[in-house]
KEKOL-681896 format. One record per residue (C-alpha): residue number from 1; residue in one letter; x, y, z. Coordinates in steps of 0.2 Angstrom, whole numbers, plus 2048, in hexadecimal, padded with zeros to 3 digits. Example, Ala and Ser with C-alpha at 12.3 -4.5 7.8 and 13.67 -1.06 7.14 Angstrom:
(1,"A",(83E,7EA,827))
(2,"S",(844,7FB,824))
END
This chain:
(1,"X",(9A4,9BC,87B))
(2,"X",(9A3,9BC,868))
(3,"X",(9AF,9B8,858))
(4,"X",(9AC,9C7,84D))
(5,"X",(9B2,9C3,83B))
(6,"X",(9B9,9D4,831))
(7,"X",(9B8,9D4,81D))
(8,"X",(9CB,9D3,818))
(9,"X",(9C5,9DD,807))
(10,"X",(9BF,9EB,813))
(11,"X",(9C5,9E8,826))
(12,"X",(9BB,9F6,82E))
(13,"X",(9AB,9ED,829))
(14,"X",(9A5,9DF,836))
(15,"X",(99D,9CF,82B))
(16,"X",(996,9C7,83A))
(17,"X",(99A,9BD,84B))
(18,"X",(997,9AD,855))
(19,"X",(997,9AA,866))
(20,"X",(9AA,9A3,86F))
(21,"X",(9A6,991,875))
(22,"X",(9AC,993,888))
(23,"X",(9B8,983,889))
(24,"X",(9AF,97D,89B))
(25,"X",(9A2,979,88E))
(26,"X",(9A9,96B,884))
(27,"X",(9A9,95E,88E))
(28,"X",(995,960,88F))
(29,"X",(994,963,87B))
(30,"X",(99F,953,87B))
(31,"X",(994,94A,886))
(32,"X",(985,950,87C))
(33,"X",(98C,949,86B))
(34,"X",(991,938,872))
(35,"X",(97F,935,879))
(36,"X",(979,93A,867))
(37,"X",(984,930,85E))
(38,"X",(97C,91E,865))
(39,"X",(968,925,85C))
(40,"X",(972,92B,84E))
(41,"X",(97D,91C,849))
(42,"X",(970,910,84C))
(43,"X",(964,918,840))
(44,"X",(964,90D,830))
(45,"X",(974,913,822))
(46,"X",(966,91E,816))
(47,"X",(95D,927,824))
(48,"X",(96F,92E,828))
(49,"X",(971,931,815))
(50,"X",(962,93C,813))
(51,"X",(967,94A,81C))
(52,"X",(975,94B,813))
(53,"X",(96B,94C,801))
(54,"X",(95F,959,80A))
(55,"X",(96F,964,80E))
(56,"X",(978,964,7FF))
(57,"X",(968,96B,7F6))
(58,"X",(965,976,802))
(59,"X",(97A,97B,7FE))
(60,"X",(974,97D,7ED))
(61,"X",(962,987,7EF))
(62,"X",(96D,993,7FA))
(63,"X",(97E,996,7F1))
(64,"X",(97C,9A6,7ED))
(65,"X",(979,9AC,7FF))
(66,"X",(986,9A1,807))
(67,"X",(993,9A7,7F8))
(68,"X",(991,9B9,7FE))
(69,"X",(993,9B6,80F))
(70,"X",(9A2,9AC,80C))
(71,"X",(9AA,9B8,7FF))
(72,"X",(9A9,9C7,80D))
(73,"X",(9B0,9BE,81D))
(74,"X",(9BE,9B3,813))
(75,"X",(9C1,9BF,805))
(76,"X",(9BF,9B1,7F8))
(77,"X",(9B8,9B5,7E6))
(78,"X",(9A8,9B2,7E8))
(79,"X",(9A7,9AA,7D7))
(80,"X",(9B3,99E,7DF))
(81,"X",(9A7,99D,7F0))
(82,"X",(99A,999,7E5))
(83,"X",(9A5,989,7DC))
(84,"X",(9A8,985,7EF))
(85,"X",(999,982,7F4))
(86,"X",(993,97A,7E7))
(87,"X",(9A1,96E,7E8))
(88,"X",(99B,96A,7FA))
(89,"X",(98A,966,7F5))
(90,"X",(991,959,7E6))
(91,"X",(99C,952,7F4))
(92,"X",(98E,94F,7FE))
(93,"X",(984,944,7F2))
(94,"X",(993,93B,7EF))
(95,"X",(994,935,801))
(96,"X",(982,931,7FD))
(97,"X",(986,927,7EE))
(98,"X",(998,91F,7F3))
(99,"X",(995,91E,807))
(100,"X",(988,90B,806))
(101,"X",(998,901,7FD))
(102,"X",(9A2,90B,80B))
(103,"X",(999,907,81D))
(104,"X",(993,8F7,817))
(105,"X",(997,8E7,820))
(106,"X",(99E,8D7,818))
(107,"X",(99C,8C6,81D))
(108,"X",(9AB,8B6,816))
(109,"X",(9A0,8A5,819))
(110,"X",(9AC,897,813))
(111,"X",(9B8,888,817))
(112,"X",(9C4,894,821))
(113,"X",(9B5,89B,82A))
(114,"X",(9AA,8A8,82C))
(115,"X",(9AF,8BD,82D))
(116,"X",(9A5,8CC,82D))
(117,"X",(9AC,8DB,82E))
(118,"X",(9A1,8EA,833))
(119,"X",(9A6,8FC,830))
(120,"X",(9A3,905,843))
(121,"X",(9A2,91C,844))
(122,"X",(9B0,91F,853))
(123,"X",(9A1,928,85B))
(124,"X",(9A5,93D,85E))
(125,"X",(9AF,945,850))
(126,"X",(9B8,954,855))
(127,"X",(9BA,95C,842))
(128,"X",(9C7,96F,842))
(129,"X",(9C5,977,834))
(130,"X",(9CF,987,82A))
(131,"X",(9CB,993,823))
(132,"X",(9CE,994,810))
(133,"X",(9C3,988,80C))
(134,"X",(9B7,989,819))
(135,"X",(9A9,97F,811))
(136,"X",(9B1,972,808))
(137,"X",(9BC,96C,815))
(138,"X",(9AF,96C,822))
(139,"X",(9A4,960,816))
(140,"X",(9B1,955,813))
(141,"X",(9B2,94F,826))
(142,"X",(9A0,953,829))
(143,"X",(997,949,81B))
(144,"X",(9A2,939,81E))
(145,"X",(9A2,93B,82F))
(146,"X",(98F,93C,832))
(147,"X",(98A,92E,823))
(148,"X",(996,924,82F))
(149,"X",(989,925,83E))
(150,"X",(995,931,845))
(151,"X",(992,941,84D))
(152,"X",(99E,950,84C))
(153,"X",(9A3,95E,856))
(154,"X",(9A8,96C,849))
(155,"X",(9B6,97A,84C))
(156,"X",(9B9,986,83E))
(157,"X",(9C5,994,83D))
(158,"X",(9C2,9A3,845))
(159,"X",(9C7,9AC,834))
(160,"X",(9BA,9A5,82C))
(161,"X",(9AB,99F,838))
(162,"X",(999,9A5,82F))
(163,"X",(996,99D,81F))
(164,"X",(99C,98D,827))
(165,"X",(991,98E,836))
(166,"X",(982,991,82B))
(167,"X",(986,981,822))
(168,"X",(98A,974,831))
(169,"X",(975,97B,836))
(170,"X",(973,971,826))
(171,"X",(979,961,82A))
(172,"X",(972,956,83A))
(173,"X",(97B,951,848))
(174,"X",(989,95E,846))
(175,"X",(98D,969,856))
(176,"X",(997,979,852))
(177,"X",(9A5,981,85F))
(178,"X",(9AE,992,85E))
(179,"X",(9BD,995,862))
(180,"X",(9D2,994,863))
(181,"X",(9DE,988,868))
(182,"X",(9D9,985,87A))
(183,"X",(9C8,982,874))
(184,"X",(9D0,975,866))
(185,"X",(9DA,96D,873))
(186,"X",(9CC,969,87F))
(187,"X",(9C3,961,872))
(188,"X",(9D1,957,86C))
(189,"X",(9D8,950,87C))
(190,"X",(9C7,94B,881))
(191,"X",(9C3,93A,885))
(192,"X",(9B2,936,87B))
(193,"X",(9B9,93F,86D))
(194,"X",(9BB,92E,85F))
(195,"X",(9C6,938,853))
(196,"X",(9CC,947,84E))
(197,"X",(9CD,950,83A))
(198,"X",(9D6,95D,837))
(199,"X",(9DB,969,82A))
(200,"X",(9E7,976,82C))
(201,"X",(9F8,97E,82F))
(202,"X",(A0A,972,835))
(203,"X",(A09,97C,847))
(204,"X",(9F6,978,84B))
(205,"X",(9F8,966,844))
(206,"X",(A07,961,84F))
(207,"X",(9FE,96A,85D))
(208,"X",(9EE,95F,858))
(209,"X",(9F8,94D,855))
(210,"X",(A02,950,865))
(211,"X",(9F3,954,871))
(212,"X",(9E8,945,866))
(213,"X",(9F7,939,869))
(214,"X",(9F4,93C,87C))
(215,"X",(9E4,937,87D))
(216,"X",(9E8,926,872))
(217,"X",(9DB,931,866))
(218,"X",(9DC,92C,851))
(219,"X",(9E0,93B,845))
(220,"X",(9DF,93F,834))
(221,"X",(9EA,94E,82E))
(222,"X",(9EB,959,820))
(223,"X",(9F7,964,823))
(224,"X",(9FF,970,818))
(225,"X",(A08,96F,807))
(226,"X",(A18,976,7FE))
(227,"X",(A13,971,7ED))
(228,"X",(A1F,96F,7E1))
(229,"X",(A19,972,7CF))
(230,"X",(A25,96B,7C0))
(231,"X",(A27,96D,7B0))
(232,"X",(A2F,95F,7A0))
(233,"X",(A39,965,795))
(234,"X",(A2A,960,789))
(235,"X",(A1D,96B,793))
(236,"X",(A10,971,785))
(237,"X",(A05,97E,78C))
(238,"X",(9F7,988,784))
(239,"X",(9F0,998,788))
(240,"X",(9E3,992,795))
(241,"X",(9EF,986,79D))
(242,"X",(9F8,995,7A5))
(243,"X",(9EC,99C,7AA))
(244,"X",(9E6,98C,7B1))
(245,"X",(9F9,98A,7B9))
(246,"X",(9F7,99C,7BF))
(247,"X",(9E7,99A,7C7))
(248,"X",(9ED,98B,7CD))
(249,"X",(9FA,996,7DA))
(250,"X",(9F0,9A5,7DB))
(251,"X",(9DE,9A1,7DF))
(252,"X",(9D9,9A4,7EF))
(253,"X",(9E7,9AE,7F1))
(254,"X",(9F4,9A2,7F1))
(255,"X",(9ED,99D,803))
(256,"X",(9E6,989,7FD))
(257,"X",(9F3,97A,803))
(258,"X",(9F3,971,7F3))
(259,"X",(9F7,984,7EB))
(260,"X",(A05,980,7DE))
(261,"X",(A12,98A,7E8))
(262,"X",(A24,986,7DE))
(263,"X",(A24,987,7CB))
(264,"X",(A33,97B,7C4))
(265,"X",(A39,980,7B3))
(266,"X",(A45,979,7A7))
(267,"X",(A54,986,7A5))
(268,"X",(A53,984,792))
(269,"X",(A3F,989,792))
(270,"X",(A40,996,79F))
(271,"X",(A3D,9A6,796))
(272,"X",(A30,99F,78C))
(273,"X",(A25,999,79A))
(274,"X",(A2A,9A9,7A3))
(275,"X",(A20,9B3,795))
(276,"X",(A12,9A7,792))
(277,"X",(A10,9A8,7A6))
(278,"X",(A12,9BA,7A9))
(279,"X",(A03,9BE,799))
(280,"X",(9F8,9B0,7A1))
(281,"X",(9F9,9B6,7B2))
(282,"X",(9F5,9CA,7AC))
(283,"X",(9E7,9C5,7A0))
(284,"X",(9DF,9BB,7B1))
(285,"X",(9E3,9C0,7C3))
(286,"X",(9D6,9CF,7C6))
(287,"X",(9DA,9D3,7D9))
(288,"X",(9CC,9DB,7E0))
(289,"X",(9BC,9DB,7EA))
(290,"X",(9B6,9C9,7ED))
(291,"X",(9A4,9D0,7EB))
(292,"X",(9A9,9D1,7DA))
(293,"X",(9A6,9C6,7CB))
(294,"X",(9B7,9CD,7C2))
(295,"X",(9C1,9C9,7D0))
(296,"X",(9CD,9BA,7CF))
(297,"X",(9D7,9BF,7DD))
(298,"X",(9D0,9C5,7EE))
(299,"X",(9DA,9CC,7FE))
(300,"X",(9E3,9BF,80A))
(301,"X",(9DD,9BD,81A))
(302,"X",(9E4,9CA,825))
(303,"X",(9F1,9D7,829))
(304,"X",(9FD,9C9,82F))
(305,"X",(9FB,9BE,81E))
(306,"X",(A00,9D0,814))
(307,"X",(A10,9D2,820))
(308,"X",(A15,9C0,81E))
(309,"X",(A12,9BE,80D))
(310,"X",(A1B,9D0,80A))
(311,"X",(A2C,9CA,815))
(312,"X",(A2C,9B9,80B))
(313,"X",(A2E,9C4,7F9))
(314,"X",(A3A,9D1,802))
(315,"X",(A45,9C3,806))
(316,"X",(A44,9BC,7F7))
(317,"X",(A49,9CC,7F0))
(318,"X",(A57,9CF,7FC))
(319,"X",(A5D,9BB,7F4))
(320,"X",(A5E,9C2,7E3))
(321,"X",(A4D,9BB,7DD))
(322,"X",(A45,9C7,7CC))
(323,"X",(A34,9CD,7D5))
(324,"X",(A28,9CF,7C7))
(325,"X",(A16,9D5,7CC))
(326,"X",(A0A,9CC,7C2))
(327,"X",(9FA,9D4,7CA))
(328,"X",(9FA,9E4,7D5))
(329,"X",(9EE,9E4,7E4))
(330,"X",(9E2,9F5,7E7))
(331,"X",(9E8,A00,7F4))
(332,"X",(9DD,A03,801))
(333,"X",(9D9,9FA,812))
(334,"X",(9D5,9EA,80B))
(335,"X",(9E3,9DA,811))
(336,"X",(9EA,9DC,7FF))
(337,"X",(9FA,9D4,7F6))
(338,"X",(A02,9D7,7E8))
(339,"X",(A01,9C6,7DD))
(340,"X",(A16,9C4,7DB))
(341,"X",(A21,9B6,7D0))
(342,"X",(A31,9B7,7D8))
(343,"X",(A3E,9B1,7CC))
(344,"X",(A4D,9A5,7D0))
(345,"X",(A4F,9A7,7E2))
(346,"X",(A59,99A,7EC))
(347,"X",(A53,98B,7F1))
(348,"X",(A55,990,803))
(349,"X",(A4B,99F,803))
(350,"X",(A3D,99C,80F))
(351,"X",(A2F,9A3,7FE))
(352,"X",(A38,990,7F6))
(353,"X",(A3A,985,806))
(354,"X",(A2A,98A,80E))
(355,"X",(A18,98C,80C))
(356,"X",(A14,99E,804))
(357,"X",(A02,99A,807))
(358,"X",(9FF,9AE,7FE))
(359,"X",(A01,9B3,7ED))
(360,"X",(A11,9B2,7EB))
(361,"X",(A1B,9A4,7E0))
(362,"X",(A2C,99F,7DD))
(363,"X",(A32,99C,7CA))
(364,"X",(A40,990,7CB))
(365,"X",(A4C,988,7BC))
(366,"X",(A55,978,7BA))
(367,"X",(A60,96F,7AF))
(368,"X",(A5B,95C,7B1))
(369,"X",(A4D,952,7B5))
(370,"X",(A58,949,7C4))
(371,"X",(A5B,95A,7CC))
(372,"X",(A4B,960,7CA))
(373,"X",(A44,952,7D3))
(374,"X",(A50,955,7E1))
(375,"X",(A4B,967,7E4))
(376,"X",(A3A,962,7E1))
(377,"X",(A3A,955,7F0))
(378,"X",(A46,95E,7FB))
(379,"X",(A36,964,808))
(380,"X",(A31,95D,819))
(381,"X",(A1F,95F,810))
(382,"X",(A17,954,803))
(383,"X",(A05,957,7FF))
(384,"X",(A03,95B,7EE))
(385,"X",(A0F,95D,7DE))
(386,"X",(A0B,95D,7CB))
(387,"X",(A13,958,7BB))
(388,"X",(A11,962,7AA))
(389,"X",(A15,956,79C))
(390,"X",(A0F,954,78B))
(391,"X",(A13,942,78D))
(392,"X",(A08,93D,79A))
(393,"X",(A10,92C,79F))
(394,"X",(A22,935,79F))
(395,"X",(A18,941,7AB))
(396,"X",(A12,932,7B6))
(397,"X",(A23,92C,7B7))
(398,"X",(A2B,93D,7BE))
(399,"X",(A1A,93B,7CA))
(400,"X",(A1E,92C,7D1))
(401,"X",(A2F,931,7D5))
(402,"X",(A28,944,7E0))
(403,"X",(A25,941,7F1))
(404,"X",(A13,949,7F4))
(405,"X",(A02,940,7F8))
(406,"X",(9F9,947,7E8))
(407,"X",(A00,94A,7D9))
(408,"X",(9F5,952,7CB))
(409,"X",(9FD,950,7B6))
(410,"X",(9FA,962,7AA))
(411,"X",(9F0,968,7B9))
(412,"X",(9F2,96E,7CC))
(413,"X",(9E5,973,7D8))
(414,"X",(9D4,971,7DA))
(415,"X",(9D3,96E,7C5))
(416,"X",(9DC,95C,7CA))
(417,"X",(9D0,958,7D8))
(418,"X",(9C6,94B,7D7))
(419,"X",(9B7,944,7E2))
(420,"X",(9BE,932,7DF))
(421,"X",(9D3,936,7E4))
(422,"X",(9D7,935,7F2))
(423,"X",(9E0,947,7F8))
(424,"X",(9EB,948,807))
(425,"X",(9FF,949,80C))
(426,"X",(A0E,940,812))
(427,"X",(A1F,945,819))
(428,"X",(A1A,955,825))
(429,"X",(A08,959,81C))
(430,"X",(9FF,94D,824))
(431,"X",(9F7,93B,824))
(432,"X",(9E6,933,820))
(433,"X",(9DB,937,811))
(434,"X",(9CD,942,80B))
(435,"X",(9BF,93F,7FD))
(436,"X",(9BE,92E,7F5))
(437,"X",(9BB,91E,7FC))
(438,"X",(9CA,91F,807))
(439,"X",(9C3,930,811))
(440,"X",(9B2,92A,812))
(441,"X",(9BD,91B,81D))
(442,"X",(9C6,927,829))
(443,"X",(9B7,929,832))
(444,"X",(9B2,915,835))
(445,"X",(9BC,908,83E))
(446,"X",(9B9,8F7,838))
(447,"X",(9B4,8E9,844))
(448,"X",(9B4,8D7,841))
(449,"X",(9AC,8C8,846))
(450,"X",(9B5,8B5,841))
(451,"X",(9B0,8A6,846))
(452,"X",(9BE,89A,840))
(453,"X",(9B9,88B,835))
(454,"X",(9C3,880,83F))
(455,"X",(9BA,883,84E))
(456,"X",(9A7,883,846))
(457,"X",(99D,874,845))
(458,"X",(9A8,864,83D))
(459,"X",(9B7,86E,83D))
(460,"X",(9C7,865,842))
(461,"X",(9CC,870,850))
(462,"X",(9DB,878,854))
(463,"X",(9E9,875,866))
(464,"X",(9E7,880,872))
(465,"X",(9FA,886,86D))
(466,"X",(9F7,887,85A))
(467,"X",(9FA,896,84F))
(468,"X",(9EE,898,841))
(469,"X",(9EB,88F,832))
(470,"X",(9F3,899,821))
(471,"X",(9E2,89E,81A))
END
């Protein structure tokens, strides 16, 4: 039995398959990691490094092919494919770079005593992937992950399996499974399993955590967004930065969790930044064929992603929202959607209060600064949010007080990103972190080692009863 993956630019053309990982088969690919984990974690912190450096050149001698292939089975633009990849590849030596301060183990030697703490890999990774980002997201669990001494059983998407199977062949110690949620499941209830990542939809992430909570097995999450983009009454935008601010909702097709997916605008500045917003978004959303180096804007991912993403902007409609079409899609066979700025619908219209995940965006006003910072946090999600300000520690200020795990100033999306901040949610979207230091640490468990000065050669000892000292 095989996954067959369809272009979503041209459904009736097949891409490619992989084979269906039977479940019955996981606790022997389980079994199979874990006794490779003991060779792989004792090996010495660069021999572990070096295979990473080999693959990420080999990301970069290859880009072009692996673009292609991406762009036809996710219908991303492949110029966008291309900046994927190569993003993976950078991350990749920066795990490299970062990962010896990281896994390094510290030793305290004085009066009080002496501690060492020793970073320890949980052993099998279980690492599901999505599919909008197929490449990155996988090399962020698998690059941390295997510098660790850890090995990893991979899962992509179904939606999206080639490009990313190509690239785990890359990378050693790295196992990848096909398949849906039973598969997942198996995997994640599954005792020699150390920890699970995970990047995706609320649904499969409670599903996860709930079956991962069973076992007494350690997640980290990053789970989906509701990004609330706002706008001071001092905003100052040029040309390019709406087109930044356009892209930032509309590439990929909307379909990106940290996608800036509500637009806050004061009342007073409205029609202004309707203009400048509906020109920026005509001179650059180019929705098209994601073979092509024009496009901006490919197809979503399915049939069902069109319907949904077309009954969010009917109600909308139907709530009284302006629909203004800022980019129409080619008619055809291709999983195309009109890219659509609904203006002023309510707050409780589900195209406001949940996540869009397509190309289609609310434009919201408000009168003050207290109420838009209400709205703005009134969401069970918090994973990203940004702050347009031409003061920037005014726009700091409003940031500290949105309730999101990541929020970007004059910027949003993968513009604001950077290898060194560490990205992930709070509230509903999730827990634990990726890049930085901090995502490089999901994947270790620190153990220590204290022999208390008290107790070591002329110490004055302690009473059987004692609590200890304060130091």
């Amino acid at each position: 039995m095989r996954i067959e993956r369809e272009n979503p630019a041209r459904p009736a053309e097949m891409v490619g398959s992989v084979p269906v990982t039977p479940v019955t088969a996981v606790d022997e690919l389980v079994r199979a990691a874990d006794h490779r984990f003991r060779a792989w974690s004792a090996l010495p912190l660069p021999r572990r490094l070096d295979p990473l450096r080999t693959a990420a050149a080999a990301l970069d001698a290859r880009t072009a092919e692996l673009a292609a292939l991406l762009a036809r089975e996710s219908g991303k633009p492949v110029a966008d494919c291309r900046g994927e990849i190569g993003f993976a590849a950078r991350y990749l030596e920066w795990v490299c770079a970062h990962a010896p301060a990281v896994y390094g183990a510290t030793e305290l030697d004085d009066a009080a005593g002496r501690l060492t703490t020793t970073p320890r890999p949980y052993g099998v990774i279980a690492a599901v992937t999505p599919w909008n980002a197929p490449i990155i997201l996988a090399v962020l669990k698998l690059g941390p992950a295997l510098a660790a001494g850890n090995t990893v059983l991979l899962k992509p998407s179904p939606l999206a399996p080639l490009t990313v199977t190509a690239v785990a062949e890359l990378l050693p110690e790295t196992t990848v499974v096909h398949g849906g949620p039973e598969l997942v499941q198996a995997l994640v209830a599954h005792p020699l399993v150390g920890k699970v990542a995970f990047t995706g939809g609320e649904v499969a992430g409670r599903s996860i955590a709930a079956a991962a909570g069973r076992a007494l097995t350690p997640v980290v999450l990053e789970l989906g967004g509701n990004d609330p983009a706002v706008f001071l009454d001092d905003f100052a935008l040029t040309g390019d930065d709406y087109e930044r601010l356009v892209l930032a909702s509309f590439a990929t097709s909307g379909q990106v969790c940290m996608a800036a997916k509500r637009l806050y605008v004061p009342q007073r500045r409205a029609a202004e930044f309707l203009d400048a917003y509906v020109a920026a978004a005509q001179r650059i959303l180019r929705i098209g064929d994601p073979a092509d180096e024009d496009t901006t804007m490919g197809p979503v991912v399915n049939r069902a992603a069109v319907e949904r993403i077309s009954g969010l902007v009917r109600d909308a409609a139907d709530r009284g929202a302006e629909l203004i079409t800022l980019a129409r899609a080619p008619r055809g066979d291709g999983y195309f959607a009109d890219a659509v700025l609904a203006r002023t619908p309510p707050d409780d219209a589900p195209l406001v209060c949940t996540e869009q995940f397509g190309p289609a965006v609310p434009l919201l006003t408000y009168r003050d600064e207290d109420e838009m910072i209400a709205r703005a946090n009134d969401s069970e999600l918090g994973l990203g949010a940004s702050v347009w300000s031409a003061d920037e520690d005014r726009a700091f200020r409003v940031a500290a007080r949105l309730e999101a795990g990541f929020t970007f100033v004059n910027t949003h999306n993968r513009t604001g990103m950077s290898l060194r901040a560490p990205f992930g949610g709070i509230k509903r979207s999730g827990f634990g972190r990726e890049y930085a230091e901090e995502g490089l640490r999901e994947y270790v468990q620190t153990t220590v080692t204290h022999a208390p000065g008290v107790f070591r050669p002329g110490g004055a000892g302690l009473p059987a009863r004692a609590y200890p000292p304060g130091q």
